[in-house]
C-alpha positions in Angstrom: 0.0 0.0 0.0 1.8 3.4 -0.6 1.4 6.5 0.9 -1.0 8.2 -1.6 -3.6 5.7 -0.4 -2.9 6.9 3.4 -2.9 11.0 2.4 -6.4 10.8 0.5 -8.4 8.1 2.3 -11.1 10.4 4.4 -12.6 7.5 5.5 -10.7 5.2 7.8 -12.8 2.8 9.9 -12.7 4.7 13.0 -14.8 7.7 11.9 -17.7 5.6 10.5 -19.4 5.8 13.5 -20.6 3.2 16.1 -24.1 2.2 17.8 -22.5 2.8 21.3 -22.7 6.7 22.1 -22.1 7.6 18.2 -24.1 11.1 19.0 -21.3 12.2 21.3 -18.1 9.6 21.3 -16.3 10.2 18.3 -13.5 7.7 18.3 -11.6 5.0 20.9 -7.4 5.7 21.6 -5.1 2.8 22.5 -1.3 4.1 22.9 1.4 1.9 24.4 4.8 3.0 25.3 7.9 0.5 24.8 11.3 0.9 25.0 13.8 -1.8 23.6 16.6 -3.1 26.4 20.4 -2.2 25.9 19.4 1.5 23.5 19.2 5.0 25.0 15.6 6.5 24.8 15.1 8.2 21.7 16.0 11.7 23.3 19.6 11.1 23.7 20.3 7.8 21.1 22.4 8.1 18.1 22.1 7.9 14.6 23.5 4.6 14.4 20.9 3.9 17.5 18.1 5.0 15.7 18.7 2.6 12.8 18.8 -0.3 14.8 15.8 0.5 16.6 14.6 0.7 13.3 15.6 -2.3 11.4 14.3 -4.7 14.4 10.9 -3.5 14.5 11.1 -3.7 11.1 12.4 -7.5 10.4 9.6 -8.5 13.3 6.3 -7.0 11.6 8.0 -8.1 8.4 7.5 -11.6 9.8 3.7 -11.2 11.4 1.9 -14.4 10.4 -0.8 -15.0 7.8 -3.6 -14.4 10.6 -2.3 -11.4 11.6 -2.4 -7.2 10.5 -0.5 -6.6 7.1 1.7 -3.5 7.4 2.8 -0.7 5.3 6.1 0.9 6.2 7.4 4.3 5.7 9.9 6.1 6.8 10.3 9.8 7.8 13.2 11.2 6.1 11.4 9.8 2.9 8.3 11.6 3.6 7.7 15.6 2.4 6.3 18.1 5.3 3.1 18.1 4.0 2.7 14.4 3.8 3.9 14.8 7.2 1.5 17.0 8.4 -1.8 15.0 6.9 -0.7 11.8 9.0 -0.8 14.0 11.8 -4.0 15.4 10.8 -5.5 12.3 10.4 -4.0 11.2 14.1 -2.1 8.4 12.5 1.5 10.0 13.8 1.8 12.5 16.5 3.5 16.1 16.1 6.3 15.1 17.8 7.1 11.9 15.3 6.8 14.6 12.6 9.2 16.8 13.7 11.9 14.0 13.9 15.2 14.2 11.9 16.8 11.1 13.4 15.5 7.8 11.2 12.2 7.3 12.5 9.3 5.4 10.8 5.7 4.1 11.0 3.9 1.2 10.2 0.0 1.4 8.9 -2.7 -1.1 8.8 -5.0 -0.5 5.2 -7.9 0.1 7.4 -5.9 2.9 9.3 -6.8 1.4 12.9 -3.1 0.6 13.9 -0.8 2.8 13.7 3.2 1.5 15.1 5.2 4.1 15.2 8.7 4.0 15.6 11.6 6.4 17.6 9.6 8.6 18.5 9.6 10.4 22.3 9.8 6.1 22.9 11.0 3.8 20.5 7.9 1.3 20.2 4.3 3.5 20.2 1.7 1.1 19.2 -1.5 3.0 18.5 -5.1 1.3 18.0 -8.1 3.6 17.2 -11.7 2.5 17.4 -15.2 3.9 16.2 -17.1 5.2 19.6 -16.6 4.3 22.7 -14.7 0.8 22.6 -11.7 1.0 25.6 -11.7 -2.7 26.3 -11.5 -3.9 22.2 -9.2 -1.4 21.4 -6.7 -2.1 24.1 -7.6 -5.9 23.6 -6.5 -5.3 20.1 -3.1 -3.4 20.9 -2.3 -6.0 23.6 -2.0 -8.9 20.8 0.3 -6.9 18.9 2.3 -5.8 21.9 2.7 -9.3 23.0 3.7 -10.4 19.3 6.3 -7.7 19.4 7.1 -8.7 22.7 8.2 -12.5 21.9 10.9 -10.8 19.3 12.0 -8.1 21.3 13.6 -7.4 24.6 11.7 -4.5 26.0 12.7 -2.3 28.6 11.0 -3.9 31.5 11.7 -3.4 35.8 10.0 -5.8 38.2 9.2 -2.7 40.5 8.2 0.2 38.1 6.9 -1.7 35.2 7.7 -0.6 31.8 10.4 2.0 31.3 9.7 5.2 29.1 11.5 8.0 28.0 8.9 10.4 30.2 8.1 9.5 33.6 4.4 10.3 33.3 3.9 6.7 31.1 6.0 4.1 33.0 3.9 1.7 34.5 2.2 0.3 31.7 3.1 2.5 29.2 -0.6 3.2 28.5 -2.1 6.2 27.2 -5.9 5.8 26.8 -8.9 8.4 25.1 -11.9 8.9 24.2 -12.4 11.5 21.5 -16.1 13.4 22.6 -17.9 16.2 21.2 -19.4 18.3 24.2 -21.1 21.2 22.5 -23.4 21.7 25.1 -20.9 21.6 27.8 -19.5 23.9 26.1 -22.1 26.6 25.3 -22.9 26.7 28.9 -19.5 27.4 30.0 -19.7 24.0 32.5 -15.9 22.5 31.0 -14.2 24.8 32.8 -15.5 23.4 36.1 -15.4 19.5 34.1 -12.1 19.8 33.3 -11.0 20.3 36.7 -13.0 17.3 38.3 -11.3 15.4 35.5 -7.8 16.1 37.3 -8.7 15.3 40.4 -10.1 12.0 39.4 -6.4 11.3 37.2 -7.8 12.3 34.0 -6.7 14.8 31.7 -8.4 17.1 29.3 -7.0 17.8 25.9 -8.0 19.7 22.5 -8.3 17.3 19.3 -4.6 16.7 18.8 -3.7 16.1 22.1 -1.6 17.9 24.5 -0.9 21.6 23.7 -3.8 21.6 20.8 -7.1 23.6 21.1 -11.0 22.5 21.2 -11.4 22.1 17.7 -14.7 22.8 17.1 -15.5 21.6 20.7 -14.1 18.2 20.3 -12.2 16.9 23.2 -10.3 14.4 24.2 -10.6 12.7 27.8 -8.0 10.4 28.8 -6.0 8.6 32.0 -2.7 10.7 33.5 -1.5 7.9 35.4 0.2 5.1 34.0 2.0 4.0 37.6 0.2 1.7 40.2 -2.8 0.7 38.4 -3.5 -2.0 35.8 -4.2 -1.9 32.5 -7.7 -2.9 33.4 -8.2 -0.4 36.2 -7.4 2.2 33.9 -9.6 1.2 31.4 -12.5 0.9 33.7 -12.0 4.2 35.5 -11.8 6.0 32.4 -14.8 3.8 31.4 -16.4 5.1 34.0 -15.5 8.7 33.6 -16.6 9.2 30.0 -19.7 7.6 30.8 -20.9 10.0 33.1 -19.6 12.9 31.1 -22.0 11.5 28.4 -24.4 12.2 30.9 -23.6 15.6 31.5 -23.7 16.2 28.1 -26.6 15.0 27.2 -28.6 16.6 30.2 -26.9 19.7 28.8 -28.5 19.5 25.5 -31.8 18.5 26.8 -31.6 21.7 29.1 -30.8 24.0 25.9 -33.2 23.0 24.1 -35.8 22.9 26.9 -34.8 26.8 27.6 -34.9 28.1 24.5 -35.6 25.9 21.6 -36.0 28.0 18.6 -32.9 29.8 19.5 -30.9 26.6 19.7 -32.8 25.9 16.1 -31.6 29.8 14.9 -27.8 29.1 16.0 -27.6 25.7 14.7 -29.4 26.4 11.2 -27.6 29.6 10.3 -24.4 27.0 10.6 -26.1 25.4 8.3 -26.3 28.5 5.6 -22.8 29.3 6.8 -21.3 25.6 5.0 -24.3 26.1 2.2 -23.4 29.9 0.9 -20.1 30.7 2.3 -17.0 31.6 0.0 -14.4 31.6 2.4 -14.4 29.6 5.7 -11.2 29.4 8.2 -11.0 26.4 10.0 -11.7 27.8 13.2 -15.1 28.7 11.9 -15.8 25.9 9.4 -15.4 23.4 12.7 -17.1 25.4 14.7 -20.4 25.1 11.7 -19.4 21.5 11.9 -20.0 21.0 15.1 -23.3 22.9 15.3 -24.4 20.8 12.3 -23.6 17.7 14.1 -25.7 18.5 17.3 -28.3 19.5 14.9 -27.7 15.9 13.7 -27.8 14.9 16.7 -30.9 16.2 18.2 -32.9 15.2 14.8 -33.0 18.9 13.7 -31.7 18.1 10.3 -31.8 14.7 9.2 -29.9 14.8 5.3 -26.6 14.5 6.7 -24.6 11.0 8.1 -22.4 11.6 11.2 -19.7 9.7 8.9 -20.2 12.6 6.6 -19.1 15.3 9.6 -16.5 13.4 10.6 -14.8 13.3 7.4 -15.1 16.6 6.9 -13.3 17.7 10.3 -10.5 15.8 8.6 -10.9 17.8 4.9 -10.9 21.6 7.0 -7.1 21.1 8.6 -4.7 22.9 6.2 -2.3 19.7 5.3 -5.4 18.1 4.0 -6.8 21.3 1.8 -3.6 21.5 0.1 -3.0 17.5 -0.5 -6.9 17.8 -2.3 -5.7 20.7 -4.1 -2.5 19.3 -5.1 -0.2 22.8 -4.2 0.5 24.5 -1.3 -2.1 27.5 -0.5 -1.6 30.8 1.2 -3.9 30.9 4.3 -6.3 32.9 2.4 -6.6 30.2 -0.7 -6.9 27.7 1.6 -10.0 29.5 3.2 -11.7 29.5 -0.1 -10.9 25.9 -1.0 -12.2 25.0 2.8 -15.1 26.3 1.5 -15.6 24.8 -1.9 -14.7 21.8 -0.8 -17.2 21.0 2.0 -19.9 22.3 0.1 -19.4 19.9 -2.8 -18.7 16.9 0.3 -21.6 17.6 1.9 -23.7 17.9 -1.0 -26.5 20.0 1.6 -29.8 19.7 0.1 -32.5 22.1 0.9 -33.7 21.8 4.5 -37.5 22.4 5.3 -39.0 24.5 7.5 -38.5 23.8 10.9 -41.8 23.3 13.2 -41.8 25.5 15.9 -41.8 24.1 19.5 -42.1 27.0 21.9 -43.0 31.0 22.0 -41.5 33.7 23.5 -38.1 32.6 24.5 -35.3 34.7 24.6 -33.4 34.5 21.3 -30.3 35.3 22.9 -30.0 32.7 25.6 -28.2 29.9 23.6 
């Protein structure tokens, strides 16, 4: 499979949506964090290092049996910037693997659901993504190709602190998992704020849509555990379990409030996003994912009913900047890209005339939502 398949697929299985929590879970994050014995953490490693690290993971899923994933392998220093910054766009490598100069590589399954990536801040990251909310799959999934790995390749391992990692906020198990959730109505009445400190006191942590150091996208966030150390795997799948679930919750109660308050206001907001994607000649992404994720709740709440949930999702990956200029085959100013934003998810969506909608209530404030 070569990359070109990778940079214009915008529809990997874990945005087609799932049964379980589809309205507000998005998508399911498995990350583990291994370290081979006798090489320095990628960090401080040489050149020479690097390779080796490379070559063995290499020569191991080279050799993956019949039954199990087929991988395509690329390596950085082969790929462009921009090519770069889609995979990163589309979640399947992280910032910081993008940035690398050392060899690093990573290994993609046809379906996009596993993604191995290789020197980055550790030398193994083994990455399993999931439609909804799926924590116990997913990890079950990642496991079986940790443990493959694992029969080839000495990982760092200690009897008292588990495994070893190049940051001290993943030893333990190494594992890093999240939920991907779209809160609008959190949001809109200003209650993160207050949910993203709870989160930290219960050992979560709250992030923006590329994880730590990105923003809210379109008020999509991602929820996952802060500590690796002490727990098991399944503890801190269940606790997190546990935690989204009740989030859901709050959401939900949240949109059933707005609505309740003021519901042809909440109609007003959500269908002028509407006109916005429909009429609009030049969109930034801020604002084209913020339309997106009014659309969706409309979705959502059975406002507008023309338009799939797969649909949105792929189009939060067509709006990011790498993407618009791998569709338009050049690189864009900021200003070009705006208007190809804007082109391009009218054509995607292919937004057909909405009716009328019936109005529920009288005499609400207009400006409450």
């Amino acid at each position: 499979m070569n990359i070109e398949h990778f940079l214009k697929n915008t529809s990997p299985s874990w945005i087609e949506g799932s049964e379980d929590y589809s309205d507000i879970v998005m998508s399911t994050r498995i990350r583990l964090a291994r370290n081979l014995n006798g090489f320095r953490f990628p960090i401080t490693f040489s050149e020479e290092e690097a390779k080796q690290v490379d070559e063995s993971v290499l020569q191991v899923l080279l050799s993956v049996k019949e039954e199990g994933p087929k991988f395509s392998y690329f390596p950085m220093k082969e790929m462009p910037s921009l090519q770069r910054q889609v995979l990163v766009e589309k979640h399947l490598i992280s910032p910081h693997l993008a940035k690398r100069e050392k060899t690093a590589s990573v290994f993609l399954t046809e379906d996009e659901s596993i993604s191995i990536m290789v020197n980055e801040e550790d030398h193994i990251r083994i990455q399993c993504l999931a439609a909804g909310l799926q924590l116990h799959e997913t990890y079950a999934k990642a496991s079986k190709l940790d443990q493959c790995l694992d029969k080839e390749l000495m990982y760092a391992y200690d009897e008292q602190l588990g495994f070893l990692t190049s940051c001290p906020t993943n030893v333990g198990t190494g594992l890093r998992a999240s939920v991907m959730m779209h809160l609008p109505a959190l949001t809109m009445t200003k209650k993160m704020n207050v949910l993203i400190q709870t989160m930290a006191r219960l050992g979560m942590v709250v992030r923006g849509i590329y994880g730590e150091g990105s923003e809210n996208l379109g008020n999509i966030y991602q929820i996952s555990n802060q500590i690796t150390l002490g727990k098991s795997e399944q503890e801190i799948l269940d606790e997190l379990q546990n935690v989204v679930e009740q989030v859901i919750q709050k959401e939900r109660q949240a949109r059933q409030q707005l609505f309740a308050r003021a519901p042809i206001a909440l109609e007003d907001r959500l269908y002028r996003s509407l006109g916005i994607l429909k009429y609009a000649r030049i969109l930034t992404s801020e604002e084209a994912a913020s339309c997106l994720s009014n659309v969706r709740l409309a979705v959502d709440l059975q406002i507008i009913s023309d338009i799939s949930l797969s649909q949105l999702n792929e189009c939060m990956l067509l709006i990011q900047p790498g993407f618009i200029q791998q569709y338009a085959g050049t690189m864009l100013q900021a200003a070009e890209r705006d208007i190809f934003r804007a082109k391009l998810l009218q054509e995607k969506l292919q937004i057909q005339e909405q009716n009328e909608s019936t109005v529920r209530g009288k005499g609400e404030d207009l400006y409450d939502v």
